[in-house]
N, CA and C of each residue as an Amber inpcrd file, in Angstrom:
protein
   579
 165.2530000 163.8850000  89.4670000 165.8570000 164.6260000  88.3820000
 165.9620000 163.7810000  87.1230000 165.7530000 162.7310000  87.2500000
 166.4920000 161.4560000  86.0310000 165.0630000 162.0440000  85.4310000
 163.4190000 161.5520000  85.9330000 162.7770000 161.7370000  85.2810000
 162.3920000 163.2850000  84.3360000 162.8450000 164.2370000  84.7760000
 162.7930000 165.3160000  84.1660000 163.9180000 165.5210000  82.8940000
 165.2280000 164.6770000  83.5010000 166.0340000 165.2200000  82.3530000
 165.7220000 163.5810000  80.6720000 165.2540000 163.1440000  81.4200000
 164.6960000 162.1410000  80.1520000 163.4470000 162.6220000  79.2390000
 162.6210000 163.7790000  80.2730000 161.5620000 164.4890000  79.5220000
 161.7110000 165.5600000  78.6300000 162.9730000 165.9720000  79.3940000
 164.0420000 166.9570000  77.8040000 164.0090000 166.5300000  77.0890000
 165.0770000 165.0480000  77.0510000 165.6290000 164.5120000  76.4330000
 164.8350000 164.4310000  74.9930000 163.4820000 163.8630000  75.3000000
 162.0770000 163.2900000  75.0390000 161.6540000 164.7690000  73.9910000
 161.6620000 165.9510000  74.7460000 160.9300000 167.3650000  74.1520000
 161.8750000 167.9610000  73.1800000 163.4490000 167.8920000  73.2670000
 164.3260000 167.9420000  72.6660000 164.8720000 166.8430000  71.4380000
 164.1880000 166.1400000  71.1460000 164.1540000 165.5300000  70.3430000
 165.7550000 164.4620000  70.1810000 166.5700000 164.4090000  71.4020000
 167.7800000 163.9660000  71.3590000 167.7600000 162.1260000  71.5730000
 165.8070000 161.4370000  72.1830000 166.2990000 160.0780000  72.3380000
 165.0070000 160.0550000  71.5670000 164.8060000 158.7090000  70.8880000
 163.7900000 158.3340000  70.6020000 163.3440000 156.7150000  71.0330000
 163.1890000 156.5120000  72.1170000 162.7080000 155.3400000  72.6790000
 161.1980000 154.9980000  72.2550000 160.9440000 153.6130000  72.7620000
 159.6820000 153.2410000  71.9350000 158.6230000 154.1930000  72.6350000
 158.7550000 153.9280000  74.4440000 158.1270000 154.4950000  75.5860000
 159.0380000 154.5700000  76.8900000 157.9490000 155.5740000  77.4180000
 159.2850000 156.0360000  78.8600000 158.2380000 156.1860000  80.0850000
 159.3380000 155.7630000  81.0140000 158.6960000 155.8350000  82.3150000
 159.1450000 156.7970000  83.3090000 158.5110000 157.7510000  83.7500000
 158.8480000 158.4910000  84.6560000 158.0820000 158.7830000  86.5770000
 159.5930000 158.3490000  87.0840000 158.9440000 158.7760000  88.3040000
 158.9490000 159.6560000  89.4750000 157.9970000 160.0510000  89.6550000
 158.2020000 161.5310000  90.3700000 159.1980000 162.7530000  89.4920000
 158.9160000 162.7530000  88.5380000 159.8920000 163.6660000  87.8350000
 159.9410000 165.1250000  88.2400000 161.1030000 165.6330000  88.6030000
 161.1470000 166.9940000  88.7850000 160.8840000 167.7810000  87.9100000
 159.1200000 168.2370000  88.0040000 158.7040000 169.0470000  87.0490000
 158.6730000 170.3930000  87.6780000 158.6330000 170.8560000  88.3580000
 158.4740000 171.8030000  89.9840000 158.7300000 171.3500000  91.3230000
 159.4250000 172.2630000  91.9710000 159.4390000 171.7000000  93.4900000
 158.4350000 172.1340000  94.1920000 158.6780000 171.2210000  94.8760000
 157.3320000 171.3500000  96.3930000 156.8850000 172.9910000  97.0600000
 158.1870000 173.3600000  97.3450000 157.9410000 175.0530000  97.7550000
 158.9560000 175.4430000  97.2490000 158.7920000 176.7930000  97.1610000
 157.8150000 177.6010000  97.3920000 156.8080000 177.8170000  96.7060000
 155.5740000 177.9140000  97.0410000 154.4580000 177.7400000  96.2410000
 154.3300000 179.4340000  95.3990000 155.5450000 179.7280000  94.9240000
 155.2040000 180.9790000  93.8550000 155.0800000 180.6420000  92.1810000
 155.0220000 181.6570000  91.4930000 154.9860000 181.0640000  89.9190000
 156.0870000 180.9940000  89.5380000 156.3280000 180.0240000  88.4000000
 157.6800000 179.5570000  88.4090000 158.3300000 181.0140000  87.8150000
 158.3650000 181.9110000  86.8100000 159.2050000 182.7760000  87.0430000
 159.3750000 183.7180000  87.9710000 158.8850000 183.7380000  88.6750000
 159.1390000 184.3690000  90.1550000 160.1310000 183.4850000  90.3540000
 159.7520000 182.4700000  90.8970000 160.5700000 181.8430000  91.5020000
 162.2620000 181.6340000  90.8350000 162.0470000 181.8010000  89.6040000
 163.3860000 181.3460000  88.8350000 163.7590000 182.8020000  88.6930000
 163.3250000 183.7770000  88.8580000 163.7940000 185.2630000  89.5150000
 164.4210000 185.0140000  90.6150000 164.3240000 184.6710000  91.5200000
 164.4470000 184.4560000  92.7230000 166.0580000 183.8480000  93.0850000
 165.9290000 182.2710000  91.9860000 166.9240000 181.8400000  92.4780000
 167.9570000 182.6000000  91.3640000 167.5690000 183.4090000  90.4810000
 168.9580000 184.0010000  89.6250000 169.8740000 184.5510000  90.1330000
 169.0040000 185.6710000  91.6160000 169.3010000 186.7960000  92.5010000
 170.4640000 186.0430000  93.2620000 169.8600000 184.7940000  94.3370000
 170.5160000 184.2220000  94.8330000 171.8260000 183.5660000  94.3770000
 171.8110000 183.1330000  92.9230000 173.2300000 182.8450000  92.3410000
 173.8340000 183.7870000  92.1280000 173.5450000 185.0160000  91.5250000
 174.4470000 186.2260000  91.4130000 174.5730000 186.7780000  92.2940000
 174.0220000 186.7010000  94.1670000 174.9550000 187.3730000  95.2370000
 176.1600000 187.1900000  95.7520000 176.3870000 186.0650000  95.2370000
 177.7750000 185.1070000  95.9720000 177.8700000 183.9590000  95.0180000
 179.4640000 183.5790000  95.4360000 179.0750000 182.1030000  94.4570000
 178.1700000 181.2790000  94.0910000 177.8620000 181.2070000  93.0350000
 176.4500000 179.9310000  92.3560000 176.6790000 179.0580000  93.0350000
 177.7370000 178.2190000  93.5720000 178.4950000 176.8070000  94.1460000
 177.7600000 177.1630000  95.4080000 177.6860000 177.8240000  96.5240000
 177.2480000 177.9360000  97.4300000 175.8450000 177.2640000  97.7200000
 175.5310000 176.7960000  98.8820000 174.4620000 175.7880000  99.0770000
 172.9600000 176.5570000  99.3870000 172.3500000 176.1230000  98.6240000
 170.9700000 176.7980000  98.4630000 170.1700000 176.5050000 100.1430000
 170.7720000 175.4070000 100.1340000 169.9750000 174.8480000 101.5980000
 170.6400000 173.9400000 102.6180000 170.5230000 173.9340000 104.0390000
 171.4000000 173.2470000 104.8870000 171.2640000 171.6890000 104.5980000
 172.0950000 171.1370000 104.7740000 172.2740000 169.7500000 104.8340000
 172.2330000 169.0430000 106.2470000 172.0640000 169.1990000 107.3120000
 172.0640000 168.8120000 108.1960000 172.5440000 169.9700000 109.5390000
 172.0000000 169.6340000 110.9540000 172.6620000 170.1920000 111.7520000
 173.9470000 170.1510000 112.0010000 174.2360000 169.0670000 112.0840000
 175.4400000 168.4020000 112.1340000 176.7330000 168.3420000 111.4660000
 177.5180000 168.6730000 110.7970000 178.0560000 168.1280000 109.8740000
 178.9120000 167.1710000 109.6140000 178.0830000 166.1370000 108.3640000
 178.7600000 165.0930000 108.3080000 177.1510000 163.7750000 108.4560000
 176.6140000 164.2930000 109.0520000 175.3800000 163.0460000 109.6320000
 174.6650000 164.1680000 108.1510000 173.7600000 162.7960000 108.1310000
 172.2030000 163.0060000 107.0580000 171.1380000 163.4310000 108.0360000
 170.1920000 164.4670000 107.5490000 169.2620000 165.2060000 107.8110000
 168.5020000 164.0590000 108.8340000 168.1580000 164.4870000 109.6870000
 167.2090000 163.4600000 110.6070000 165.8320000 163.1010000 109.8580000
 165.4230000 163.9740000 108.8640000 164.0060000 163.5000000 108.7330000
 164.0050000 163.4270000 107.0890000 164.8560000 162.9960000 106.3370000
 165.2120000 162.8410000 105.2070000 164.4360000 161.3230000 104.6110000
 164.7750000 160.4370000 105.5760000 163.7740000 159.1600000 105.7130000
 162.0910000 159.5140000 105.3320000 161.5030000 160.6560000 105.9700000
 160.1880000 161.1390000 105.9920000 159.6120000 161.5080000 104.7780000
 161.2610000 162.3600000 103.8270000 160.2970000 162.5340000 102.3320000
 160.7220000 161.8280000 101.2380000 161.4540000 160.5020000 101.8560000
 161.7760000 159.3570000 100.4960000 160.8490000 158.3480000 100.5220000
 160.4140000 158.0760000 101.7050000 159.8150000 155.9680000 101.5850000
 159.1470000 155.8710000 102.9740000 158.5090000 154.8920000 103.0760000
 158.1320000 154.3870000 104.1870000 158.1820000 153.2820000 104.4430000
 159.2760000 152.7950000 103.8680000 160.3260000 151.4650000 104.0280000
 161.6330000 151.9940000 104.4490000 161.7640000 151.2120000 105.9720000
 162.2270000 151.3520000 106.5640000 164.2310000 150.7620000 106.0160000
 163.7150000 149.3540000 105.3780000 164.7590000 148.8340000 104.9560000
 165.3690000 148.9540000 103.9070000 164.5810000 149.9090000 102.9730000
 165.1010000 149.6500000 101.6610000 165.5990000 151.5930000 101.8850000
 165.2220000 152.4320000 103.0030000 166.1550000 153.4860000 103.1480000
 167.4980000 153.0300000 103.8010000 167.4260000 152.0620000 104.6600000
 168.8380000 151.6430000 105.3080000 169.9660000 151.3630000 104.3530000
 169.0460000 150.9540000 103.1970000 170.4160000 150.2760000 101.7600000
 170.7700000 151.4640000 101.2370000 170.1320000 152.5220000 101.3240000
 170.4180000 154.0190000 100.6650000 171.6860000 154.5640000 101.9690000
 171.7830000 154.1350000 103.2720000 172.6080000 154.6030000 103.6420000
 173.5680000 153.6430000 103.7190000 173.3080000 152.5180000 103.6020000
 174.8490000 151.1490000 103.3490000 175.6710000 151.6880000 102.3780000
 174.6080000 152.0560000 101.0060000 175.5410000 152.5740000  99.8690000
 176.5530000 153.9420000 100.2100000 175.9310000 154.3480000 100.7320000
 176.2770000 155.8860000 101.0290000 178.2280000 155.6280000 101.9610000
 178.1900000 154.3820000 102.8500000 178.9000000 154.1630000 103.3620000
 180.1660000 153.3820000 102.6660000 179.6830000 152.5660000 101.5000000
 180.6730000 151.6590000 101.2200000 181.3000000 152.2390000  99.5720000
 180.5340000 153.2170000  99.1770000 180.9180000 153.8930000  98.1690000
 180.6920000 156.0530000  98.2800000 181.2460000 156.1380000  99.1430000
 181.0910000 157.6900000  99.5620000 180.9920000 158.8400000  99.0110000
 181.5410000 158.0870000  97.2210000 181.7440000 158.7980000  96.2050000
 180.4030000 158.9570000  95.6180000 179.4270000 158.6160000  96.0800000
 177.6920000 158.5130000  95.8380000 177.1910000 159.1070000  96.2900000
 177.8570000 160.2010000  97.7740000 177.0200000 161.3370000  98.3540000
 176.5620000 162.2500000  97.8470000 175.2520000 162.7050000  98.0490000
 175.0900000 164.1630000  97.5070000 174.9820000 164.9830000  98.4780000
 175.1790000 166.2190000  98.5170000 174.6150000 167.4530000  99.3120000
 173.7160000 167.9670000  99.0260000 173.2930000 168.9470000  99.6840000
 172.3220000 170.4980000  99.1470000 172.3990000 170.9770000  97.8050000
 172.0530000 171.0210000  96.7980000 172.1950000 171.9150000  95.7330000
 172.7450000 172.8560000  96.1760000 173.3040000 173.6260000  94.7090000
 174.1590000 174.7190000  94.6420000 172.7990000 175.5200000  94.5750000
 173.1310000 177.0160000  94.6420000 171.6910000 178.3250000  94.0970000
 172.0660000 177.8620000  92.6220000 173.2470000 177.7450000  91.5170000
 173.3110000 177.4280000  90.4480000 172.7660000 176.6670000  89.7730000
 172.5840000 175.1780000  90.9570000 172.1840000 174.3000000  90.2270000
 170.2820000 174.6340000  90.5770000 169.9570000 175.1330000  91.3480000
 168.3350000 175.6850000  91.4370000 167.8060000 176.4860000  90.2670000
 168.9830000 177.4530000  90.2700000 168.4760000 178.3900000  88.9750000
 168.9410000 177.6750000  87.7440000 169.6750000 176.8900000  87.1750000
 169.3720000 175.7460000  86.4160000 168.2070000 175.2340000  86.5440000
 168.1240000 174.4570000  87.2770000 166.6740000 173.9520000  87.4960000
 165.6500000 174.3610000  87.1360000 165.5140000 175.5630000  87.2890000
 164.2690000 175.9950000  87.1180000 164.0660000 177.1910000  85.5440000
 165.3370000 177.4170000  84.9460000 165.4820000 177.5800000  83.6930000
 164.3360000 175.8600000  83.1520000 165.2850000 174.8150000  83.5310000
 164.8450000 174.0570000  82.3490000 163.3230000 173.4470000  82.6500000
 162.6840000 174.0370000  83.9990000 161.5600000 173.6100000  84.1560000
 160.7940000 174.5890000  83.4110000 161.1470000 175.8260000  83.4330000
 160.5150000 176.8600000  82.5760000 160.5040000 176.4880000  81.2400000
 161.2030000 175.6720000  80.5450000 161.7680000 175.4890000  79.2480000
 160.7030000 174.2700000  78.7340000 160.4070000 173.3230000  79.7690000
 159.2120000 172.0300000  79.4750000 157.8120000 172.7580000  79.3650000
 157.9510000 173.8380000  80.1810000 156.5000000 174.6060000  80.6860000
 155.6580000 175.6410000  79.0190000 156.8870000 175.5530000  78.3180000
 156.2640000 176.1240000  77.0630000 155.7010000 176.1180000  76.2580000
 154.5780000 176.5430000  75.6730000 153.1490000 176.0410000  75.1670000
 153.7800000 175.2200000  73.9370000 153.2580000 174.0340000  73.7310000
 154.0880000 173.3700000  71.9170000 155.1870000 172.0670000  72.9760000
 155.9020000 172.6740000  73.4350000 157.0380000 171.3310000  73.9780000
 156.6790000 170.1300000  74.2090000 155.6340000 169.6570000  75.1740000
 155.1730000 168.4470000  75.4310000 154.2290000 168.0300000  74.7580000
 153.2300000 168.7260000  74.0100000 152.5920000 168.6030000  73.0850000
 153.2650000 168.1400000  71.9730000 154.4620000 168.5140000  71.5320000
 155.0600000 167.4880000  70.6780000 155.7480000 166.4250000  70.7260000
 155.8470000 165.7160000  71.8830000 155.8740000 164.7690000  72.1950000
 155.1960000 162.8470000  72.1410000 155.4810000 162.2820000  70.7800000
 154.8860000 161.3450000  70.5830000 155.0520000 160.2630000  71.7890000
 156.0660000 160.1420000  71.8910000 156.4810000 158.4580000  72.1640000
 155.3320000 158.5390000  73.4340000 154.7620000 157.2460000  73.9190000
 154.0850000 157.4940000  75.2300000 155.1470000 157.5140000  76.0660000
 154.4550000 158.1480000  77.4410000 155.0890000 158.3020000  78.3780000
 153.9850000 157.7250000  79.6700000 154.9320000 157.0700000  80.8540000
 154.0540000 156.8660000  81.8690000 154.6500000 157.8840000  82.9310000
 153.7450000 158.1320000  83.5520000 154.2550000 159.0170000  84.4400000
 153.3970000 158.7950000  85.8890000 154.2170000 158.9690000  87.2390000
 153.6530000 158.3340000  88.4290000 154.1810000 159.3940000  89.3070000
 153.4030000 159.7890000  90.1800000 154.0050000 160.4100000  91.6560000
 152.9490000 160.0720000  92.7530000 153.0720000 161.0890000  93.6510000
 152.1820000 160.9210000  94.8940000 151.9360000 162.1210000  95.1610000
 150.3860000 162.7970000  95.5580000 150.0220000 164.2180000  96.2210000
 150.4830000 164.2180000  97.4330000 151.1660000 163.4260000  97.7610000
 151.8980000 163.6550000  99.1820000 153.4360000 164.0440000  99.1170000
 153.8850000 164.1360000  98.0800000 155.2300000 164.4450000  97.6920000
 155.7650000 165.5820000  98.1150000 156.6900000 165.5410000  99.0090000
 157.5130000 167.0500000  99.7680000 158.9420000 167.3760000  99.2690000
 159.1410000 167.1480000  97.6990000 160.2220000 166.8990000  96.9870000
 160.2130000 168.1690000  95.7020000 159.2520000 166.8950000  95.1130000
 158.3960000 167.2930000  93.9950000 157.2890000 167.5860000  94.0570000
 156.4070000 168.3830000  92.7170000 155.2550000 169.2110000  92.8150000
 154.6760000 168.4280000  91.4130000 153.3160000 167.9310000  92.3810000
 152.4940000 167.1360000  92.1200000 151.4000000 167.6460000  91.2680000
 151.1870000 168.7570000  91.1820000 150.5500000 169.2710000  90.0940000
 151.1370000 169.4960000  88.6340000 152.3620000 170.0630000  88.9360000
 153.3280000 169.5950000  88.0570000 153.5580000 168.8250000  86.8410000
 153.3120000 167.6250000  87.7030000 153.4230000 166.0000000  87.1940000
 152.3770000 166.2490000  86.5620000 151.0350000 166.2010000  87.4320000
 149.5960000 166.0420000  86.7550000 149.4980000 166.7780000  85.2100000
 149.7160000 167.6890000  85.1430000 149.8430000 169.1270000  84.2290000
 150.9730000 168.4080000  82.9700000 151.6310000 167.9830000  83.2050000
 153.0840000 167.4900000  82.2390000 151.4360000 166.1200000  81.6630000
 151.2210000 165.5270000  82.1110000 150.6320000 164.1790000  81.8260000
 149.0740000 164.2170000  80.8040000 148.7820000 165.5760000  81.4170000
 147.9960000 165.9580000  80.6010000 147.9440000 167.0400000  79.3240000
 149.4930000 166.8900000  79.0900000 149.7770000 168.3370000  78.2240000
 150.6690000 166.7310000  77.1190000 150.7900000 165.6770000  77.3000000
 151.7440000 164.5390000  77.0140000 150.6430000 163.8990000  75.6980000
 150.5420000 164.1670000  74.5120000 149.7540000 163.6820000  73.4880000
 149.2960000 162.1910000  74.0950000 150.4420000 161.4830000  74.2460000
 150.6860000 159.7210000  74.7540000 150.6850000 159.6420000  76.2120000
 150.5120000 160.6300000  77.0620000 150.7410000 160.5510000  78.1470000
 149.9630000 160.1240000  79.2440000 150.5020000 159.0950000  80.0650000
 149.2650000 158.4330000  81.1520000 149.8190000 158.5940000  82.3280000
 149.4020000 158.9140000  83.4920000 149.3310000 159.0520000  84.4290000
 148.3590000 158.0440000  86.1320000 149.8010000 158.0630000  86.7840000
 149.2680000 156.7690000  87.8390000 149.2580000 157.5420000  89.2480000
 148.8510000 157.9930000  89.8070000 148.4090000 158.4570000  91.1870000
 148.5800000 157.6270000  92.1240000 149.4680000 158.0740000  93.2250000
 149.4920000 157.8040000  94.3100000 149.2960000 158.6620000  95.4670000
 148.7290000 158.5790000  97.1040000 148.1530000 159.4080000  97.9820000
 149.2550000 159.2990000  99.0210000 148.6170000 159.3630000 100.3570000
 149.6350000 159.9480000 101.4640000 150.6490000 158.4900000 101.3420000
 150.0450000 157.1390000 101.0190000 150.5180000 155.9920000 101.1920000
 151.7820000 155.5240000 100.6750000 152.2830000 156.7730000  99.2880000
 154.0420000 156.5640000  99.0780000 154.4810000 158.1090000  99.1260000
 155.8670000 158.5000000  99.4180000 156.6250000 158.9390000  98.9430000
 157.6110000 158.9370000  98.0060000 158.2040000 160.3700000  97.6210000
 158.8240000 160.5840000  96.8500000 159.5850000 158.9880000  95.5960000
 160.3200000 158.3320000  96.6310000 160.9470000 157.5050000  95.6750000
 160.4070000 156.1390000  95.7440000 158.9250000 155.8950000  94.9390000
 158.1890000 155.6370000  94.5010000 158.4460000 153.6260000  95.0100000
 159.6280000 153.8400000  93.7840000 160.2060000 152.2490000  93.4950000
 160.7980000 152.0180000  94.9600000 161.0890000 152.6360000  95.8240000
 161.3910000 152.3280000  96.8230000 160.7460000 151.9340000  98.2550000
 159.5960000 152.0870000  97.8800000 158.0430000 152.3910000  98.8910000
 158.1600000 151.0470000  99.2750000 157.0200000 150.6880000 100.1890000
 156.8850000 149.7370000 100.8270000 155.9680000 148.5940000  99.4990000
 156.3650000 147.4490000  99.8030000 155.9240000 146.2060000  98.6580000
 154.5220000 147.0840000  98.2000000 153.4690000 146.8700000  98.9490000
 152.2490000 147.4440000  98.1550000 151.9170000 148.7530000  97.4770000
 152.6210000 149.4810000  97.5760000 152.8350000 150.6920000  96.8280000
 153.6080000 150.5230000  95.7860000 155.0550000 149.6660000  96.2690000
 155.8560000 149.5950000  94.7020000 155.7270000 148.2830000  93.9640000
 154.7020000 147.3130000  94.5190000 154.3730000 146.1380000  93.2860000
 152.6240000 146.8530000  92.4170000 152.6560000 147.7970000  93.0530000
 151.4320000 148.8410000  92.0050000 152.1250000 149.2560000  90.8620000
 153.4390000 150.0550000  91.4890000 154.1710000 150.9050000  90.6600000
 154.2690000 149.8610000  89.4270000 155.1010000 148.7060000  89.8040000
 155.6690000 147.7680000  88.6280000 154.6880000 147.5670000  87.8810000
 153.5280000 146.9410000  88.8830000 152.4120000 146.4990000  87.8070000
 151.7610000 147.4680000  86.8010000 151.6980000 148.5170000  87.3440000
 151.6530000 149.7370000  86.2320000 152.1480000 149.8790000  85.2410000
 153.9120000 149.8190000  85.5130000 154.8660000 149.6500000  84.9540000
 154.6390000 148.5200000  83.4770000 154.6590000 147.5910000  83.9770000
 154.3040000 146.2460000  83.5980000 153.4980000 146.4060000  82.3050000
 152.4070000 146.3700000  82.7470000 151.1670000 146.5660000  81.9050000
 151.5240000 148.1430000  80.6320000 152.0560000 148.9550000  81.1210000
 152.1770000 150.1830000  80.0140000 152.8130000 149.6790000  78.9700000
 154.0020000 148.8590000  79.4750000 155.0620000 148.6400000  78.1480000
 154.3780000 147.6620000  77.5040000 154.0420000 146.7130000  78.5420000
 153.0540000 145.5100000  77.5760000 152.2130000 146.1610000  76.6320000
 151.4470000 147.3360000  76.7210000 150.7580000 147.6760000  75.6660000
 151.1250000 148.3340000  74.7090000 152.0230000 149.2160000  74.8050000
 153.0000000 150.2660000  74.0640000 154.2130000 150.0060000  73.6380000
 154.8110000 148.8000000  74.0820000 155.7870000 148.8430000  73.6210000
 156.2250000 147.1910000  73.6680000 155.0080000 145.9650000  73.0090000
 155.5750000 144.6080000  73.7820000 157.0030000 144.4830000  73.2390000
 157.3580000 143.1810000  73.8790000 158.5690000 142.6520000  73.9190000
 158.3410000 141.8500000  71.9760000 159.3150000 141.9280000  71.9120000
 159.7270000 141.5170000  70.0830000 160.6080000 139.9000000  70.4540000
 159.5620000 138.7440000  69.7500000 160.2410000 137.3940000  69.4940000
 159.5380000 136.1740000  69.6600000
């Protein structure tokens, strides 16, 4: 979500940074594979049957334990998901749940809102932008589509070999990321002194 709401930020004219990095940005979700106003039909229905606050989707069988296979669509580092649940333990106030239907049909208002012919197109500052076609989060065409609609916009591909949270992947996937990283600002934006 960080990377999407910095791409507002960015289309809305509210930051002006030299360059920005985005990863895996929620430009679309993974499913349902309908068009986004369908889909943002969809979730309006669902907020106006019952409370918006109400949870769009289960959080676990259990309640109280994290999804068993939640590990499957963040990383394939084993250790650097374990620190995602240390934190989770020693500061509790860091949990998240399920989205609300509110916060979906939000969502997908403001994905509709990037999706408008002119928005990203006016967009100077460069932008880097990175995901993976293996992403069960986010929608990877999405990304692709934002990167190529981005005047400044470059784009770094990754395959089945990372998930979703990119910087979190295993060393050879996320010393790509950096070096990517690395190298963009070096060109777009060096360091001043």
């Amino acid at each position: 979500m960080g990377g999407h709401l910095a791409l507002r930020a960015l289309a809305e004219r509210r930051v002006d940074p030299d360059a920005a990095v985005l990863s895996a940005p929620m430009l679309g979700f993974s499913a349902p594979n309908l068009p986004l106003p369908l889909a943002h039909l969809a979730a309006r229905v669902m907020a106006a049957l019952g409370p918006a606050t109400r949870p769009a989707w289960k959080w676990s069988e259990k309640p109280g334990e994290m999804p068993a296979d939640r590990a499957n669509l963040l990383t394939h580092d084993a250790a650097r998901y374990e620190d995602e649940l240390w934190w989770r333990q020693v500061r509790p106030g860091l949990v998240m749940g399920p989205g609300s239907w509110g916060w979906v049909e939000r969502a997908y208002a403001s994905m509709r809102a990037l999706e408008q012919p002119g928005v990203l197109e006016q967009v100077t500052t460069p932008v880097l932008l990175f995901g993976t076609s293996a992403d069960r989060l986010v929608n990877w065409a999405a990304i692709q589509r934002a990167a190529r609609r981005l005047p400044n916009g470059e784009l770094v591909a990754f395959g089945p070999e990372a998930r979703h949270e990119i910087l979190r992947e295993i060393d050879p996937v996320r010393d790509r990321a950096m070096g990517a990283i690395a190298g963009f600002l070096d060109r777009v934006a060096p360091a001043q002194g």
